[in-house]
TITOR-415757 format. One record per residue: residue in one letter; x, y, z of N, C-alpha, C in turn; residue number from 0; chain. Coordinates in nm, 4 decimals, always signed. Example, Ala and Ser with C-alpha at 12.3 -4.5 7.8 and 13.67 -1.06 7.14 Angstrom:
TITOR-415757
+---------+----------+----------+----------+----------+----------+----------+----------+----------+----------+------+------+
| koldren |       nu |       nv |       nw |      cau |      cav |      caw |       cu |       cv |       cw | nudo | zafi |
+---------+----------+----------+----------+----------+----------+----------+----------+----------+----------+------+------+
|       a |  +1.3190 |  -0.5690 |  +0.7800 |  +1.2300 |  -0.4500 |  +0.7800 |  +1.3200 |  -0.3300 |  +0.7800 |    0 |    A |
|       s |  +1.2850 |  -0.2250 |  +0.7080 |  +1.3670 |  -0.1060 |  +0.7140 |  +1.2900 |  +0.0030 |  +0.7870 |    1 |    A |
+---------+----------+----------+----------+----------+----------+----------+----------+----------+----------+------+------+
***
This chain:
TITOR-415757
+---------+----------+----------+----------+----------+----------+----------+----------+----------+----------+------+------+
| koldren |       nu |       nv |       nw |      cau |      cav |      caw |       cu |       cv |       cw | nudo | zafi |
+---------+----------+----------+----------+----------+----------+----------+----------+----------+----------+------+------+
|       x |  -2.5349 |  +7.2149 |  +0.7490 |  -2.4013 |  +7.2490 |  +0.7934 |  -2.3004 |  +7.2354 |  +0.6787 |    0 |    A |
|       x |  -2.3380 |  +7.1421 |  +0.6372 |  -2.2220 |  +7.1167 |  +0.4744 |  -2.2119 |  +7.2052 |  +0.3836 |    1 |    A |
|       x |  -2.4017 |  +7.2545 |  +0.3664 |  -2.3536 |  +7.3743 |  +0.2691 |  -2.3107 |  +7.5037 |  +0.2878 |    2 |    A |
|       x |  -2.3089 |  +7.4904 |  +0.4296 |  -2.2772 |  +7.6715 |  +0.5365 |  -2.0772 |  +7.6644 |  +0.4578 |    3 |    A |
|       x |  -2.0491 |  +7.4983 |  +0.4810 |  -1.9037 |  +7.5042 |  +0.4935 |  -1.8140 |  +7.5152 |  +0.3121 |    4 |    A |
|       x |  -1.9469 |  +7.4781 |  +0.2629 |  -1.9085 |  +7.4993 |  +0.0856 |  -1.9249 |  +7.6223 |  +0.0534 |    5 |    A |
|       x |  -2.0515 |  +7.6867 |  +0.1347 |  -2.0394 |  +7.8502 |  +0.1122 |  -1.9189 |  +7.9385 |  +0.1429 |    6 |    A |
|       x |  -1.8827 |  +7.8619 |  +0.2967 |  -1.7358 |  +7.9665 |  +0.2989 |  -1.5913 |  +7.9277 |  +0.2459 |    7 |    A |
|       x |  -1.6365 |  +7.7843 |  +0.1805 |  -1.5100 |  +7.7529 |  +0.0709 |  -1.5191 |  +7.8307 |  -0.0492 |    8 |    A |
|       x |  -1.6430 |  +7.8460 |  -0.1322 |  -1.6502 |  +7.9118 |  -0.2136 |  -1.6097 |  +8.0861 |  -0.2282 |    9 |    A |
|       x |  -1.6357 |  +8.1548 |  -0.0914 |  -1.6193 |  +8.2637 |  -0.0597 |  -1.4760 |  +8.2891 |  -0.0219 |   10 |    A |
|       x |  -1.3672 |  +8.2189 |  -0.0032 |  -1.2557 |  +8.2021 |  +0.0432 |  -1.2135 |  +8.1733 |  -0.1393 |   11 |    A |
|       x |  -1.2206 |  +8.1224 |  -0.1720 |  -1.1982 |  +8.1147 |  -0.3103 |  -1.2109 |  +8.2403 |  -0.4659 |   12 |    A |
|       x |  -1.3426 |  +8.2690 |  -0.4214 |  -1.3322 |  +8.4190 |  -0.4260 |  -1.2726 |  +8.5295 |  -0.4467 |   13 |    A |
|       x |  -1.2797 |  +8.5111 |  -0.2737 |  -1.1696 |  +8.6638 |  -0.2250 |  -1.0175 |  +8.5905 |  -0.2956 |   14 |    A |
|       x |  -0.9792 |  +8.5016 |  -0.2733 |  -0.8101 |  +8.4455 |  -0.3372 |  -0.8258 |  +8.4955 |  -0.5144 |   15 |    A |
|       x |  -0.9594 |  +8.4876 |  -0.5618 |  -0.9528 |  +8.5048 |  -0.7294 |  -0.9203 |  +8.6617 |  -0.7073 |   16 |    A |
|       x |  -1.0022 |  +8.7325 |  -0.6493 |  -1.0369 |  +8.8772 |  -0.6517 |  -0.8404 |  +8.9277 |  -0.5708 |   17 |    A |
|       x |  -0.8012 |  +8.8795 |  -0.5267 |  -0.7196 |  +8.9188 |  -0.4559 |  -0.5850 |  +8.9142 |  -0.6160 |   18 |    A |
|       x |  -0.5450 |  +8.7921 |  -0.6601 |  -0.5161 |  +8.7792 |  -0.7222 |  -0.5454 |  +8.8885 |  -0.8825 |   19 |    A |
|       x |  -0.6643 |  +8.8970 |  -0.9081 |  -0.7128 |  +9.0020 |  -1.0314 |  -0.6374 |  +9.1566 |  -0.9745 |   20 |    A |
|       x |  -0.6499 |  +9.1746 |  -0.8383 |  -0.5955 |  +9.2992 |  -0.8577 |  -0.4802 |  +9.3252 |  -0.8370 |   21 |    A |
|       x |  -0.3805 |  +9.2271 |  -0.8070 |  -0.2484 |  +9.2308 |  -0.7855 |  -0.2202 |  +9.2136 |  -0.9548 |   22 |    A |
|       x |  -0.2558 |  +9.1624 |  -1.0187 |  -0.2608 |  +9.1844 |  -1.1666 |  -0.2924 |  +9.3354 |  -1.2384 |   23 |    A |
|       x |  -0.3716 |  +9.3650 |  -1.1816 |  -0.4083 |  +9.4728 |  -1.2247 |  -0.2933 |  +9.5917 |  -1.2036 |   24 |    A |
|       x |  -0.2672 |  +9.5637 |  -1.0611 |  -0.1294 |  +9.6610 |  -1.0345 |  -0.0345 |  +9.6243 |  -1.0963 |   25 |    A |
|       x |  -0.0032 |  +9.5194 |  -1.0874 |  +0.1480 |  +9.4466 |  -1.1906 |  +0.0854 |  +9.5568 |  -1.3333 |   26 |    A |
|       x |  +0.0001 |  +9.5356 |  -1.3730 |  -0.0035 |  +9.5803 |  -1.4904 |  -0.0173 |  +9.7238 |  -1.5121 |   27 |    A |
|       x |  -0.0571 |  +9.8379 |  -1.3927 |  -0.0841 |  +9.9411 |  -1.3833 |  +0.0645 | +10.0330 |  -1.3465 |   28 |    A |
|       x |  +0.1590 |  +9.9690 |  -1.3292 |  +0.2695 |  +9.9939 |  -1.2816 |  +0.3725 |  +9.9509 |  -1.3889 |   29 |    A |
|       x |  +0.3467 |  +9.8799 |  -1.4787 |  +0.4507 |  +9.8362 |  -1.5467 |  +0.4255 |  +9.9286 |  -1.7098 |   30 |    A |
|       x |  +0.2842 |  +9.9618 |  -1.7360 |  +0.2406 | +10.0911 |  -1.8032 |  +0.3096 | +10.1755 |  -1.7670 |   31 |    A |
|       x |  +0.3061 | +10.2628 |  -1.6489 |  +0.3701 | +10.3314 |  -1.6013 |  +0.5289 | +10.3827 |  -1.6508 |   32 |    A |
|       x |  +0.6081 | +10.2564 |  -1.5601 |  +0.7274 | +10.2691 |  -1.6125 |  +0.7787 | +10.2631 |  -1.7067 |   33 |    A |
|       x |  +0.6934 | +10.1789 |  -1.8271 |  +0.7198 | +10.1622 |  -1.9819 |  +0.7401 | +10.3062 |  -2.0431 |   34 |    A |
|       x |  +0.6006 | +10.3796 |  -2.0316 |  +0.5353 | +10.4925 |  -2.0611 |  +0.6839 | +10.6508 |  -1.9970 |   35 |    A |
|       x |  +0.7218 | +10.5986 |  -1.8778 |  +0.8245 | +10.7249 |  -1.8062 |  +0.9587 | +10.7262 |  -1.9142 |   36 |    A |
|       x |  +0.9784 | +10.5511 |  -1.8904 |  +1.1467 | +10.5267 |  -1.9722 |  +1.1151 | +10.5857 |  -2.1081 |   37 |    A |
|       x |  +1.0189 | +10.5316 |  -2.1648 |  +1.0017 | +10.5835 |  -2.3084 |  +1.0313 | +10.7756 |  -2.2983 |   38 |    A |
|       x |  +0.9664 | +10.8891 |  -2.2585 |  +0.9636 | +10.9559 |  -2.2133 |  +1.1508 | +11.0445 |  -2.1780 |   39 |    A |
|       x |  +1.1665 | +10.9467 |  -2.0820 |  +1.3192 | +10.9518 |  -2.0379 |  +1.4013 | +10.8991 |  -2.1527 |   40 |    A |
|       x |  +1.3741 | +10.8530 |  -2.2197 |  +1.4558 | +10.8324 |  -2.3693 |  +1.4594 | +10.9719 |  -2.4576 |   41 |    A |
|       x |  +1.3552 | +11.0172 |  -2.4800 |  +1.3128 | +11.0867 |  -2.5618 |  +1.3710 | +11.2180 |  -2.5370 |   42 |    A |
|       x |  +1.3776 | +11.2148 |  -2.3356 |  +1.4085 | +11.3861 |  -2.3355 |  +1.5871 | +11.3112 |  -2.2965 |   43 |    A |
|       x |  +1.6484 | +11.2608 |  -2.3023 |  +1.7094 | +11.2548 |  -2.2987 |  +1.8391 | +11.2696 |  -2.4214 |   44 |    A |
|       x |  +1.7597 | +11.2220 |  -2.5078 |  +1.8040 | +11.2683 |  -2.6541 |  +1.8387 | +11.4175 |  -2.7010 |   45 |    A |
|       x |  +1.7110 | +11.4726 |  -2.6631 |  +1.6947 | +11.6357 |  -2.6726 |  +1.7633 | +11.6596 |  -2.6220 |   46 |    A |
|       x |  +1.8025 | +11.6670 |  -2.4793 |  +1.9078 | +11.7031 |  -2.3736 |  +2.0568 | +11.6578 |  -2.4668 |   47 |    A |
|       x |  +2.1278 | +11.5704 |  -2.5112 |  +2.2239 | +11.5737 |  -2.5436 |  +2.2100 | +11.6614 |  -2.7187 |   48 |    A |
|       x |  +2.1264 | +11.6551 |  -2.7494 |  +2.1567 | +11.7171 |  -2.9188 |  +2.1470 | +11.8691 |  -2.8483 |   49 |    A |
|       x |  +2.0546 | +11.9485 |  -2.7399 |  +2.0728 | +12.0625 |  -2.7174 |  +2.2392 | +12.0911 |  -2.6325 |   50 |    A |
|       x |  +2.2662 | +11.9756 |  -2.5405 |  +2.3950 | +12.0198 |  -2.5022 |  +2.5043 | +12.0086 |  -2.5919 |   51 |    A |
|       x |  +2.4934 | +11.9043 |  -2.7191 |  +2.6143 | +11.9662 |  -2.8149 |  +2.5752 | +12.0952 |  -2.8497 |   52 |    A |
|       x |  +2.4626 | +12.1032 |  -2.9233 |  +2.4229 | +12.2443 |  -3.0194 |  +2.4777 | +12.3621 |  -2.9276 |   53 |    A |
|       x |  +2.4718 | +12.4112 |  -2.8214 |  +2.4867 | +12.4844 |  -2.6898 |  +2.6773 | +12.5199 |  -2.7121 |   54 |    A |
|       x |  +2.7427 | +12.3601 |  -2.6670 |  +2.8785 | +12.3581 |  -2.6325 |  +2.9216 | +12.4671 |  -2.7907 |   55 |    A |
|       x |  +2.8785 | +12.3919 |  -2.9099 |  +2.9521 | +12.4646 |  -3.0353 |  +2.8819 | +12.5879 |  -3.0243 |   56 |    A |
|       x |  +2.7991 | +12.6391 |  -3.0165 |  +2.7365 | +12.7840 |  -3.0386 |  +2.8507 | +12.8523 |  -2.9409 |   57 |    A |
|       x |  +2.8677 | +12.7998 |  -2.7720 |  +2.9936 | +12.8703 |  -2.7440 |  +3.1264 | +12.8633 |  -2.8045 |   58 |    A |
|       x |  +3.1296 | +12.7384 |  -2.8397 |  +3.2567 | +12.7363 |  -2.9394 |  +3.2597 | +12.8620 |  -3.0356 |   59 |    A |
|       x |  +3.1652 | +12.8797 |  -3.0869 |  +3.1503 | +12.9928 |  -3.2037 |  +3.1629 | +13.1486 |  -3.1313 |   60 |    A |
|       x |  +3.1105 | +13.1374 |  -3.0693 |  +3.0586 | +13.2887 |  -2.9484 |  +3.2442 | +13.3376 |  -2.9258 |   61 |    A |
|       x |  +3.2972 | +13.2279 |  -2.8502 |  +3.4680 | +13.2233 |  -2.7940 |  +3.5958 | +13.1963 |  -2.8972 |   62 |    A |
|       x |  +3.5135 | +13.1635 |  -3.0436 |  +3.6137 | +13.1687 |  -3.1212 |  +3.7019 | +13.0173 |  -3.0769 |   63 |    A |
|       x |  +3.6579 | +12.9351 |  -3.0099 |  +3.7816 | +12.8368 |  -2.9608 |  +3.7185 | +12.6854 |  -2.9993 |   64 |    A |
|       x |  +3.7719 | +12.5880 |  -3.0108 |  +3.7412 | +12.4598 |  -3.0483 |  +3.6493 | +12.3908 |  -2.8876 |   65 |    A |
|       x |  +3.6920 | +12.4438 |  -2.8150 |  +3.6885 | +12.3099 |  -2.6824 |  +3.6439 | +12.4283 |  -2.5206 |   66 |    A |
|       x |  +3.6382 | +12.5215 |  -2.5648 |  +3.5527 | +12.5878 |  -2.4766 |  +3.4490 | +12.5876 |  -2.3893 |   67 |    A |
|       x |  +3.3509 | +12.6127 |  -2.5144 |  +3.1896 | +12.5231 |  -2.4897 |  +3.1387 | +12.4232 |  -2.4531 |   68 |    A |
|       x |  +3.2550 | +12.3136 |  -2.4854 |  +3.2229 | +12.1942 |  -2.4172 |  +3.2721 | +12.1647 |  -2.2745 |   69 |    A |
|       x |  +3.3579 | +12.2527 |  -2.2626 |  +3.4097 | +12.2702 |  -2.1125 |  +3.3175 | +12.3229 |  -2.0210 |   70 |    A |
|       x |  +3.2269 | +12.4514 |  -2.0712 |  +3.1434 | +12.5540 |  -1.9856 |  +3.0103 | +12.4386 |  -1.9504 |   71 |    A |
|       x |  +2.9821 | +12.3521 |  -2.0777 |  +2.8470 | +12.3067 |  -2.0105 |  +2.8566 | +12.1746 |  -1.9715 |   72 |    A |
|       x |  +2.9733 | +12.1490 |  -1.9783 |  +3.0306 | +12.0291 |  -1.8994 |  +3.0082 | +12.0839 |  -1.7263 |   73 |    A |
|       x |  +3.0807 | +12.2158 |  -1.7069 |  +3.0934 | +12.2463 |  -1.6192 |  +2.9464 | +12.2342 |  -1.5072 |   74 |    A |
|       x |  +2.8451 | +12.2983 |  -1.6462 |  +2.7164 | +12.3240 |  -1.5952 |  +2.6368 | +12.2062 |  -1.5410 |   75 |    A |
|       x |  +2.6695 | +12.1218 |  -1.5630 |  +2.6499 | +11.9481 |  -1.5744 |  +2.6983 | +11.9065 |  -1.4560 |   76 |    A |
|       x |  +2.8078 | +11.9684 |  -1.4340 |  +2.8474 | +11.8803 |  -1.2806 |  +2.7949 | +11.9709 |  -1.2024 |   77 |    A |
|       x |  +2.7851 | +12.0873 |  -1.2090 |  +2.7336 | +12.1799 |  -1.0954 |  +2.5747 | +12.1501 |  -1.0723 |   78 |    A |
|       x |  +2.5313 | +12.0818 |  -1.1470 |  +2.3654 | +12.0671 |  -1.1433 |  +2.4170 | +11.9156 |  -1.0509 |   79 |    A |
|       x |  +2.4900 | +11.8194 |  -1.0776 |  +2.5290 | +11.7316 |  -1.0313 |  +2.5308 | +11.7408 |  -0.8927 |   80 |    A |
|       x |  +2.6335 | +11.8436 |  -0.8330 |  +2.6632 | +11.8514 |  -0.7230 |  +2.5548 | +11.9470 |  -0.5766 |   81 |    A |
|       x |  +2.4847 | +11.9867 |  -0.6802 |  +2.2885 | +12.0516 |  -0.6252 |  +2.2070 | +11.9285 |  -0.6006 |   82 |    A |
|       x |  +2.2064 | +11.7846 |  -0.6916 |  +2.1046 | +11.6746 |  -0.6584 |  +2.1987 | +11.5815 |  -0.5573 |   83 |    A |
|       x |  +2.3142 | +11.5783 |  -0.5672 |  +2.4002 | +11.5392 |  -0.4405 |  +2.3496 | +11.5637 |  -0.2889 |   84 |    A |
|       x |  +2.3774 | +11.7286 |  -0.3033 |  +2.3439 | +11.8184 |  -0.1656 |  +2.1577 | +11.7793 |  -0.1506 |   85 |    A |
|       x |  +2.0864 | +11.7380 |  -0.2293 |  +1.9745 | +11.7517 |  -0.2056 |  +1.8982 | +11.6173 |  -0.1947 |   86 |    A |
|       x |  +2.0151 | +11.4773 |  -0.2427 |  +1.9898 | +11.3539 |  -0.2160 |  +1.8910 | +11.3564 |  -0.1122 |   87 |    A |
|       x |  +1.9397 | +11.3449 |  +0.0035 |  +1.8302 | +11.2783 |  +0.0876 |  +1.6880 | +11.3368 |  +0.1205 |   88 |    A |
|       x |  +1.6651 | +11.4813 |  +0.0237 |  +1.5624 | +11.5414 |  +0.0147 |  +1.4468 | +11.4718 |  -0.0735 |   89 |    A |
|       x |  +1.4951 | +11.4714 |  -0.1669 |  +1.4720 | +11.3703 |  -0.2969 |  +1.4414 | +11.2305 |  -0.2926 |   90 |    A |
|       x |  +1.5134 | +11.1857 |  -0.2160 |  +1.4736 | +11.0245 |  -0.1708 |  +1.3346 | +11.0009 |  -0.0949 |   91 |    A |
|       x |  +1.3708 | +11.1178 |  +0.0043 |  +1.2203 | +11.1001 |  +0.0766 |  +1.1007 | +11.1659 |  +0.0115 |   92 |    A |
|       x |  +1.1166 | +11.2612 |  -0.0647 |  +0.9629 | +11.2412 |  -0.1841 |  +0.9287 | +11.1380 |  -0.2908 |   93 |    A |
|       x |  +0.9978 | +11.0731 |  -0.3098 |  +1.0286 | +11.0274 |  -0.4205 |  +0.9296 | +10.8152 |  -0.2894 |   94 |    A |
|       x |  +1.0249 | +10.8669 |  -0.1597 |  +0.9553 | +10.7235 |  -0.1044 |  +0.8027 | +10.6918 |  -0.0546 |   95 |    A |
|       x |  +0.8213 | +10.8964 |  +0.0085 |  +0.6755 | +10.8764 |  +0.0190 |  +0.5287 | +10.8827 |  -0.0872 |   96 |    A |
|       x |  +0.5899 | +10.9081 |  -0.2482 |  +0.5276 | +10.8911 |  -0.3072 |  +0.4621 | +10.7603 |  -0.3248 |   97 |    A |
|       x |  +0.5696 | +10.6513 |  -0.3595 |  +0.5715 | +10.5695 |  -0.3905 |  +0.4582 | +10.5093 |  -0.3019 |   98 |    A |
|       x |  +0.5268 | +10.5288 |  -0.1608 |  +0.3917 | +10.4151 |  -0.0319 |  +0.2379 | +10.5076 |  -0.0735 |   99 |    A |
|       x |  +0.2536 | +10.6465 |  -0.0538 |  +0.1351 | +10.6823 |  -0.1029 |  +0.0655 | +10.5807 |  -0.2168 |  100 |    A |
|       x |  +0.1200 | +10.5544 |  -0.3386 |  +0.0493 | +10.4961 |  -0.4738 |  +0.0317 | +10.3199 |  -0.4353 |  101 |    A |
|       x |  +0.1255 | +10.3070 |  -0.3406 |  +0.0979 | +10.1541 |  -0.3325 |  -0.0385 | +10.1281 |  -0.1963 |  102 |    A |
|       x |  -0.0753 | +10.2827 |  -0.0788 |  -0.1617 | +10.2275 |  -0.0304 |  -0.2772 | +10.2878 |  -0.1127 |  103 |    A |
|       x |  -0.3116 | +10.3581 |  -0.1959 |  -0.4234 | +10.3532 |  -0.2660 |  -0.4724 | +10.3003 |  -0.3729 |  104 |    A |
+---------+----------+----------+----------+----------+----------+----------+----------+----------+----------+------+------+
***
């Protein structure tokens, strides 16, 4: 009987190691992840502003005017703005059910 009850201490011990390794594993599979996106989101984010100056002055040049260009894709900027607004709560819910998707598999 003693060793039935060390067997299911040991097995309870176990599953707590194994339980533990893979909550590690996710901590760590997830934090790759986001390292790997931000890096990414840095990068195009950069591009995105050196193409939206390059853009604003090329209209500057196109219109002959100092402050034009930076007005038009300013403009373009909020109007893309005001499309992920209108589409918020579209967006939220892919974005949630992704997420439970990746956390139940």
């Amino acid at each position: 009987m003693e060793k039935l009850i060390e067997s299911i201490e040991e097995q309870a011990y176990l599953e707590r190691d194994i339980l533990k390794l893979k909550a590690v594993e996710f901590t760590a599979q997830t934090s790759k992840k986001i390292c790997y996106n931000l890096i990414i989101a840095m990068v195009l984010l950069f591009v995105l502003i050196t193409f939206s100056i390059g853009s604003a002055l090329w209209v500057n040049h196109k219109m002959q005017n100092d402050y034009v260009g930076f007005f038009i894709v300013s403009s373009c900027y909020i109007f893309i703005c005001f499309i992920l607004l209108f589409l918020r709560e579209t967006i939220q819910a892919k974005v949630k059910n992704n997420i439970i998707k990746h956390l139940l598999n």
